[in-house]
Backbone atoms as SQL, in Angstrom:
CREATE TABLE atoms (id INTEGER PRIMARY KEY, chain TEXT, resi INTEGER, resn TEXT, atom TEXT, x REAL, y REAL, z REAL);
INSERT INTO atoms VALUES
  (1, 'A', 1, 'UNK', 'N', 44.489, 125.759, 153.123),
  (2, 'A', 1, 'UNK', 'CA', 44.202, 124.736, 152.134),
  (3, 'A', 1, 'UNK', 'C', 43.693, 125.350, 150.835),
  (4, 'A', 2, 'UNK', 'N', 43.103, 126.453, 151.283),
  (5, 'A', 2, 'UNK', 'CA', 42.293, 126.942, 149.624),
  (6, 'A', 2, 'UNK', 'C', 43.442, 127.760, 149.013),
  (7, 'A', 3, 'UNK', 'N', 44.683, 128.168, 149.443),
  (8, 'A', 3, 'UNK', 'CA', 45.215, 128.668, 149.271),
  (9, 'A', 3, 'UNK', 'C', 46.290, 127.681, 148.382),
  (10, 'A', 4, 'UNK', 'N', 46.254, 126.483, 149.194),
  (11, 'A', 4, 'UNK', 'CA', 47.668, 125.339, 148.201),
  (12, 'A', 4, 'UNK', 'C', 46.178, 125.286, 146.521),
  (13, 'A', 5, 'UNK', 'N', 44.869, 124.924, 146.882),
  (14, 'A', 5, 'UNK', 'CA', 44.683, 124.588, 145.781),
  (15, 'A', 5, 'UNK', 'C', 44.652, 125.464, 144.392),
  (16, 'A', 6, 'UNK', 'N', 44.427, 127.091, 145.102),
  (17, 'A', 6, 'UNK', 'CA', 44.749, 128.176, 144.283),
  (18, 'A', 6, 'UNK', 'C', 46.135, 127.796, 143.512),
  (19, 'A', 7, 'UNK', 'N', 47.168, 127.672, 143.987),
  (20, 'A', 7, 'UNK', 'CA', 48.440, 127.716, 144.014),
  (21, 'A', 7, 'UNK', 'C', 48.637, 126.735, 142.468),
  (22, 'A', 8, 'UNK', 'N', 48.030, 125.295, 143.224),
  (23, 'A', 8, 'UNK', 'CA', 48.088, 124.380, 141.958),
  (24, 'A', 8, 'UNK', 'C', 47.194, 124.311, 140.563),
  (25, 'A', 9, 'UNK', 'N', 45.926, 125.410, 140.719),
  (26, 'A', 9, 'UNK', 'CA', 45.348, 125.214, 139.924),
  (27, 'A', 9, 'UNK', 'C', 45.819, 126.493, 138.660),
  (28, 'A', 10, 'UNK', 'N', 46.871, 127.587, 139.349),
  (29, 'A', 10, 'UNK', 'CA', 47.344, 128.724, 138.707),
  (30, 'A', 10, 'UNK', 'C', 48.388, 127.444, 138.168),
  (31, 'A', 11, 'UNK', 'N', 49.676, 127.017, 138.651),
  (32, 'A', 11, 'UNK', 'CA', 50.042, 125.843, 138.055),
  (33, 'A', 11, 'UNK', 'C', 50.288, 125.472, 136.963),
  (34, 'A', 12, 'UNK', 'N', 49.031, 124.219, 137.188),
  (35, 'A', 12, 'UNK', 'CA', 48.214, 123.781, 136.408),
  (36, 'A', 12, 'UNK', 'C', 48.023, 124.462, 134.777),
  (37, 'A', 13, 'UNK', 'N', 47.506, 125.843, 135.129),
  (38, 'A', 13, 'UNK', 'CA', 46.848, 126.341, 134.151),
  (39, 'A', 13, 'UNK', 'C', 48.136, 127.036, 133.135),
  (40, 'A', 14, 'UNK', 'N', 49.379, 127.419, 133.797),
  (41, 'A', 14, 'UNK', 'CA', 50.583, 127.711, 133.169),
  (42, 'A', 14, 'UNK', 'C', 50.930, 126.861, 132.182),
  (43, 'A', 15, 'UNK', 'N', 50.828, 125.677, 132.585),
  (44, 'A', 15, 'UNK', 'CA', 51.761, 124.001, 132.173),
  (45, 'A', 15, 'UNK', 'C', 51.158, 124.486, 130.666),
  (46, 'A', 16, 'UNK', 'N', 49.777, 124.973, 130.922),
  (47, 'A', 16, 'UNK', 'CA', 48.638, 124.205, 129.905),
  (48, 'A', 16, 'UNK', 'C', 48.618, 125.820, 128.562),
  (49, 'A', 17, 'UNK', 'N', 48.877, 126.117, 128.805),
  (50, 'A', 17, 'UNK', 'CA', 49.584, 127.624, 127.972),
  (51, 'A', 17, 'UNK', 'C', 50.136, 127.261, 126.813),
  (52, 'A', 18, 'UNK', 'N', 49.776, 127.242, 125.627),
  (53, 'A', 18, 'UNK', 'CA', 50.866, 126.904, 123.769),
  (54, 'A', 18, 'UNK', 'C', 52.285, 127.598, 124.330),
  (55, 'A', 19, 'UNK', 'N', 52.943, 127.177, 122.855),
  (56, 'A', 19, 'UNK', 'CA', 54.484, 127.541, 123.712),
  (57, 'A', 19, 'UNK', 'C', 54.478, 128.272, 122.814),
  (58, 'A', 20, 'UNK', 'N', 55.450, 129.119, 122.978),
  (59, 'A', 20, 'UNK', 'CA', 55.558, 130.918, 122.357),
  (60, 'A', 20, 'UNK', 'C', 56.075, 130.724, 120.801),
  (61, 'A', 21, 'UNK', 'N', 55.551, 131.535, 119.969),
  (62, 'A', 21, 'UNK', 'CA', 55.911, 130.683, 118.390),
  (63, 'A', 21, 'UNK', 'C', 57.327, 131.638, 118.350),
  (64, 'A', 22, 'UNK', 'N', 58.338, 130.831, 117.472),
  (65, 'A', 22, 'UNK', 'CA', 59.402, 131.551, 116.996),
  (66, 'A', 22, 'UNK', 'C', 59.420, 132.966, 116.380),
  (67, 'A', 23, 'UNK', 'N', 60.029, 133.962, 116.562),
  (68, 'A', 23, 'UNK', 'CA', 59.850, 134.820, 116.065),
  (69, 'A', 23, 'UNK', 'C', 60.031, 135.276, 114.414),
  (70, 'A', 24, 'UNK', 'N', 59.087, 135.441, 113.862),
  (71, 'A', 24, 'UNK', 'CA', 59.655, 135.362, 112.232),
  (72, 'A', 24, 'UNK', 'C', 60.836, 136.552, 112.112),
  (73, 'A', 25, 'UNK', 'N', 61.083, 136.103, 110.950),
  (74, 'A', 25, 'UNK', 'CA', 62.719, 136.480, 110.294),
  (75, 'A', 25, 'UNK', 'C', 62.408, 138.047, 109.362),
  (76, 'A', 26, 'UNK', 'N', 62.983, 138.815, 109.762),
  (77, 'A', 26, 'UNK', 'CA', 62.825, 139.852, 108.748),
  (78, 'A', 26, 'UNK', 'C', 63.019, 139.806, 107.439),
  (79, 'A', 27, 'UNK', 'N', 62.696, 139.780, 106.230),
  (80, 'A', 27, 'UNK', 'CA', 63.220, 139.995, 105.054),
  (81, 'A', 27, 'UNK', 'C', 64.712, 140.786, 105.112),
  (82, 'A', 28, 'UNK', 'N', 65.087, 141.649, 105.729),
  (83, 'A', 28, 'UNK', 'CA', 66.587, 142.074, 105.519),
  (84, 'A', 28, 'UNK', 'C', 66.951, 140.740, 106.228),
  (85, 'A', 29, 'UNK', 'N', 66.907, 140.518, 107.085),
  (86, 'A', 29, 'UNK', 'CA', 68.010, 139.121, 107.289),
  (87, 'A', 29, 'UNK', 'C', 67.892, 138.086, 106.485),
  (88, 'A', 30, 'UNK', 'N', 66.925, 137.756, 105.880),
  (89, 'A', 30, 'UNK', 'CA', 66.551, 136.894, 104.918),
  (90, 'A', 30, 'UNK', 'C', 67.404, 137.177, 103.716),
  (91, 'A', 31, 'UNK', 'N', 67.256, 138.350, 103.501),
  (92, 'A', 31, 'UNK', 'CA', 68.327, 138.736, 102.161),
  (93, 'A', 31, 'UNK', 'C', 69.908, 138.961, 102.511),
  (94, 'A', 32, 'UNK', 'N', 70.365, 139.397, 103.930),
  (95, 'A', 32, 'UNK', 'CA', 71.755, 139.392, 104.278),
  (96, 'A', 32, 'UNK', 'C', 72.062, 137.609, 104.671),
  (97, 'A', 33, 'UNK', 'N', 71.112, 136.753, 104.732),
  (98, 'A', 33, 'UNK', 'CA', 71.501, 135.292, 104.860),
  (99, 'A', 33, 'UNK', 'C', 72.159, 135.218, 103.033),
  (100, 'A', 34, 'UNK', 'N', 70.843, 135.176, 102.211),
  (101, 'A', 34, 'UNK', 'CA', 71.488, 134.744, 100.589),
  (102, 'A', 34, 'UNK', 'C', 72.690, 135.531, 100.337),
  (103, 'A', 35, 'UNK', 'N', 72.632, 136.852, 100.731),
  (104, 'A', 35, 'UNK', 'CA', 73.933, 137.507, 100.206),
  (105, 'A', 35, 'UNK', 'C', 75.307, 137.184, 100.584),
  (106, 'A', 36, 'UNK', 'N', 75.306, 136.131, 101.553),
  (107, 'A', 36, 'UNK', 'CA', 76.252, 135.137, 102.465),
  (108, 'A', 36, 'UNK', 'C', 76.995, 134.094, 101.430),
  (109, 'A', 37, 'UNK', 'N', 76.003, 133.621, 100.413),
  (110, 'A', 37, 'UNK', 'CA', 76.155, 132.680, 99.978),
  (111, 'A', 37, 'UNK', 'C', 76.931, 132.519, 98.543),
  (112, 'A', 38, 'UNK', 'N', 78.237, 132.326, 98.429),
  (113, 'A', 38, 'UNK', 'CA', 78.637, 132.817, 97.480),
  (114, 'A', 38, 'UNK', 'C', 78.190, 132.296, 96.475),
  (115, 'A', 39, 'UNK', 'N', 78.529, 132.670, 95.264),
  (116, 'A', 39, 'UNK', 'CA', 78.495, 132.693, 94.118),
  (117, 'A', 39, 'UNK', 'C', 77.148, 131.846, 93.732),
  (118, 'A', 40, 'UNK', 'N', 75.732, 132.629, 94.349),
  (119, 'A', 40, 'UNK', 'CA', 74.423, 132.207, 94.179),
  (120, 'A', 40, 'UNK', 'C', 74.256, 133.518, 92.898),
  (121, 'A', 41, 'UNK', 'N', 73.546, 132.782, 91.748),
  (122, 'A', 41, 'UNK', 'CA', 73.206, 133.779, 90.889),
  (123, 'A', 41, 'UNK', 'C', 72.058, 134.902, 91.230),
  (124, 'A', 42, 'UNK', 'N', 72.235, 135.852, 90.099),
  (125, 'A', 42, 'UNK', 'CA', 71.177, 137.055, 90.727),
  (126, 'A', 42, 'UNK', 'C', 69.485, 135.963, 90.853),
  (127, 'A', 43, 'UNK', 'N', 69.442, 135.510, 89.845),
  (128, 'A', 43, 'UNK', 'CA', 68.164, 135.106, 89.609),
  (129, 'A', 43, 'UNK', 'C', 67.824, 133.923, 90.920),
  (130, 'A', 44, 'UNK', 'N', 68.824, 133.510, 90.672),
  (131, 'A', 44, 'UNK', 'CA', 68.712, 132.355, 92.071),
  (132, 'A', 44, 'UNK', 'C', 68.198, 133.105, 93.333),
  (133, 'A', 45, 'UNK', 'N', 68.883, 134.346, 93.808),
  (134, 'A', 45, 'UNK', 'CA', 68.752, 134.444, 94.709),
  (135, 'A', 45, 'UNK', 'C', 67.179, 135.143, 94.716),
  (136, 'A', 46, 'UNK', 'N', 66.805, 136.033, 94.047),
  (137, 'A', 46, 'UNK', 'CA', 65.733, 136.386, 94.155),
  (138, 'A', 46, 'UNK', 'C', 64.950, 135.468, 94.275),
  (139, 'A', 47, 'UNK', 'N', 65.040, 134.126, 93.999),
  (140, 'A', 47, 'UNK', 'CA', 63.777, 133.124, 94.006),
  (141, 'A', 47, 'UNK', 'C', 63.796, 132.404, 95.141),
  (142, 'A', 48, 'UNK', 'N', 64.545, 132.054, 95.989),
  (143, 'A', 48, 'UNK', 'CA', 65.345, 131.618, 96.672),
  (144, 'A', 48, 'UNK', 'C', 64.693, 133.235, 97.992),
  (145, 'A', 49, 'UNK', 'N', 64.678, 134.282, 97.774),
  (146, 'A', 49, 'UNK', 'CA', 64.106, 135.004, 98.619),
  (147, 'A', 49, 'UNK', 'C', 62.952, 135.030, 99.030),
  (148, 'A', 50, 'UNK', 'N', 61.755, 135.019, 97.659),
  (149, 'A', 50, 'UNK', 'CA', 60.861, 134.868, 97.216),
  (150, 'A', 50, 'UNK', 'C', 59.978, 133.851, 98.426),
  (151, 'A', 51, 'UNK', 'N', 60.662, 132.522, 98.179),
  (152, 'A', 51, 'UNK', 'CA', 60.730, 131.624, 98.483),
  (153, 'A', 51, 'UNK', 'C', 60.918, 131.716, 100.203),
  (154, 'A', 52, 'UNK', 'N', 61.478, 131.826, 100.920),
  (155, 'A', 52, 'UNK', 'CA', 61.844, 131.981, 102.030),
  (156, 'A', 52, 'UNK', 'C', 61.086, 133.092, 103.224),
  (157, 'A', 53, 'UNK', 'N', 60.793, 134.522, 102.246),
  (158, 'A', 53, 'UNK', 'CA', 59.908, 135.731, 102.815),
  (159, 'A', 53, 'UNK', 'C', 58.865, 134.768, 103.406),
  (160, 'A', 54, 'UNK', 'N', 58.155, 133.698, 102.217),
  (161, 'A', 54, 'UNK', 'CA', 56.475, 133.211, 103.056),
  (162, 'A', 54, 'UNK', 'C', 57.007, 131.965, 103.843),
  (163, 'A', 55, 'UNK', 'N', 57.608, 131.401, 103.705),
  (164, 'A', 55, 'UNK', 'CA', 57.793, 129.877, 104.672),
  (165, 'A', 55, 'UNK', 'C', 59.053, 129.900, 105.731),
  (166, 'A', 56, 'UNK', 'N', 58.807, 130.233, 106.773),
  (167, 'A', 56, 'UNK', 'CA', 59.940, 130.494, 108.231),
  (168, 'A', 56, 'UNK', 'C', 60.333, 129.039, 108.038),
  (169, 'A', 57, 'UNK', 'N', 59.863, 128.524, 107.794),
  (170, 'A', 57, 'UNK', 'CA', 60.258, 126.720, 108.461),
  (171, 'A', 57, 'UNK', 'C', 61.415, 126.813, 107.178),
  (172, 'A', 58, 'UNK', 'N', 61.112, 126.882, 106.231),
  (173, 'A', 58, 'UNK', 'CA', 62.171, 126.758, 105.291),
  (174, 'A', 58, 'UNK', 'C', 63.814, 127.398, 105.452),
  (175, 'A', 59, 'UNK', 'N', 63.123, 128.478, 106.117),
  (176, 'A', 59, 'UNK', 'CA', 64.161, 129.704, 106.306),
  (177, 'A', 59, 'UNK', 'C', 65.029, 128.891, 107.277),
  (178, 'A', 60, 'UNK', 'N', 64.766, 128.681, 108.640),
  (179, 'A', 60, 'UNK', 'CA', 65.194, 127.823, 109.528),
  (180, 'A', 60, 'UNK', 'C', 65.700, 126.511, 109.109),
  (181, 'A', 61, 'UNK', 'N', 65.510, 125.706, 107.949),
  (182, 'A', 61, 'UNK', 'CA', 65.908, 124.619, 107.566),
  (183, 'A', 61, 'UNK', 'C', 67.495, 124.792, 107.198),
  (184, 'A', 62, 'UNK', 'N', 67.040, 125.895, 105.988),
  (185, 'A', 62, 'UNK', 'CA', 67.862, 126.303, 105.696),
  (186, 'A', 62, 'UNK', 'C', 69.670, 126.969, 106.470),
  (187, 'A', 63, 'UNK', 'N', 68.914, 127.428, 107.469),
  (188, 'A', 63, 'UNK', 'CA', 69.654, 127.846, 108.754),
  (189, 'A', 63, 'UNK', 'C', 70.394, 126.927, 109.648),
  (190, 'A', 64, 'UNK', 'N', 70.237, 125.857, 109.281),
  (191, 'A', 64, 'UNK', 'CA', 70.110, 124.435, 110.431),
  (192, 'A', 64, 'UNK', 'C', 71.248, 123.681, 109.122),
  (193, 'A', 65, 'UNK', 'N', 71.591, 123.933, 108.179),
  (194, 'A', 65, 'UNK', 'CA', 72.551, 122.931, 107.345),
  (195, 'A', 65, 'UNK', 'C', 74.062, 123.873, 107.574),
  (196, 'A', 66, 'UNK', 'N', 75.085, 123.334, 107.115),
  (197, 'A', 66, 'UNK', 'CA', 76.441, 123.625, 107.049),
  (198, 'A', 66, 'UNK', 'C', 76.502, 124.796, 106.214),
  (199, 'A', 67, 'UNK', 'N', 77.456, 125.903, 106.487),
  (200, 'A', 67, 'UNK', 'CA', 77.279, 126.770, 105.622),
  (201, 'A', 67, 'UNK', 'C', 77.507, 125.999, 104.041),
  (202, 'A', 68, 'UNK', 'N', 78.472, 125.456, 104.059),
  (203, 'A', 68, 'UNK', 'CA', 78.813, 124.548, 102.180),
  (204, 'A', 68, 'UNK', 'C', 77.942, 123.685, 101.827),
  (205, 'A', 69, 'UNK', 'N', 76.478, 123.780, 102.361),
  (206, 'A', 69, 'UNK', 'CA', 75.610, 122.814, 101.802),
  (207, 'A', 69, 'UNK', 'C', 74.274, 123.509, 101.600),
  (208, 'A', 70, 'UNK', 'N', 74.264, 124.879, 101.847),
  (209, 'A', 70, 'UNK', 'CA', 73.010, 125.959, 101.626),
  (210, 'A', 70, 'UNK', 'C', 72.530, 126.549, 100.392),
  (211, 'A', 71, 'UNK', 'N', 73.931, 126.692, 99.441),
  (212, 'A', 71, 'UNK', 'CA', 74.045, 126.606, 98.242),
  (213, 'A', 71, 'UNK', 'C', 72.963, 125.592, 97.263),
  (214, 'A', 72, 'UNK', 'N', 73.902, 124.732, 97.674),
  (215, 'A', 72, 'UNK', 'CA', 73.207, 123.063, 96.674),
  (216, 'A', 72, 'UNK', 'C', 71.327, 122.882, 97.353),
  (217, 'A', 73, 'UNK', 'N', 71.347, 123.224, 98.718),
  (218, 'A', 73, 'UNK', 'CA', 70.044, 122.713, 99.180),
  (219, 'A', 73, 'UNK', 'C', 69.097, 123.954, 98.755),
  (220, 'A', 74, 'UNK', 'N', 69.567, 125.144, 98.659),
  (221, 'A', 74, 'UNK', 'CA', 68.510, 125.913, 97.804),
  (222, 'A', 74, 'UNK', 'C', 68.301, 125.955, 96.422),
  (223, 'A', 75, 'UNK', 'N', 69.043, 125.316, 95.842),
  (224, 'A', 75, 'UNK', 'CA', 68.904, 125.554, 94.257),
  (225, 'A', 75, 'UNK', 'C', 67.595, 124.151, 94.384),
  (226, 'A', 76, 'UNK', 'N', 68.042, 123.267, 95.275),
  (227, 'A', 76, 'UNK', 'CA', 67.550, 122.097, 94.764),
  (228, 'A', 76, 'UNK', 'C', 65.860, 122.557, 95.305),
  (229, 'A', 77, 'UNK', 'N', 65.948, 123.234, 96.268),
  (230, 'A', 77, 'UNK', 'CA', 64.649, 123.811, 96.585),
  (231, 'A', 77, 'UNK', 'C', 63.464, 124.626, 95.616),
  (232, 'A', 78, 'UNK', 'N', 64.109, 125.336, 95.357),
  (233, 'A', 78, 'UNK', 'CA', 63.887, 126.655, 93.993),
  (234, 'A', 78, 'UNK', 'C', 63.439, 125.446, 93.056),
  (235, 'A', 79, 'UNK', 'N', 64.660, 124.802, 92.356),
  (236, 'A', 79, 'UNK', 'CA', 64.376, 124.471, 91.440),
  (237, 'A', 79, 'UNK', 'C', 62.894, 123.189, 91.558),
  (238, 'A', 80, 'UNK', 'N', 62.413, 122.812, 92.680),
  (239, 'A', 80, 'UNK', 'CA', 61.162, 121.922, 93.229),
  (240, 'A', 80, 'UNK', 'C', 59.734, 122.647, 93.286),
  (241, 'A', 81, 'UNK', 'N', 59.861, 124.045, 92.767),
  (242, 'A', 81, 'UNK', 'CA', 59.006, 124.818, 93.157),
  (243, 'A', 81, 'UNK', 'C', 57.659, 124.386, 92.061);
């Protein structure tokens, strides 16, 4: 018996564990993502990098749209700054 409650209270204590955070994005992939993107200007893209190095969630947003809509959704980003 002390043995099932061991059992459930190890369990238990797993369930109750944060869940593992995403792994952040390197800046080279960050910059081989913009360099993907055609005909993004120089300046764009640097800001647009800038931009992306500190906020993963963005990066991932970004990651999560159609490639033909990454374009328009970062300028419109950049340009919100």
């Amino acid at each position: 018996m002390l043995g099932e409650i061991n059992k459930s209270l190890q369990a238990s204590l797993k369930a109750a564990e944060p869940p593992q955070a995403p792994k952040d994005t390197s800046p080279e992939e960050i910059f081989e993502v913009l360099r993907e993107i055609p005909r993004l200007a120089h300046a764009d893209r640097l800001q647009a990098y800038s931009m992306l190095i500190r906020d993963e969630r963005r990066f991932r947003s970004l990651m999560a749209l159609p490639e033909n809509m990454r374009k328009e959704w970062l300028l419109m980003e950049i340009g919100g700054i």
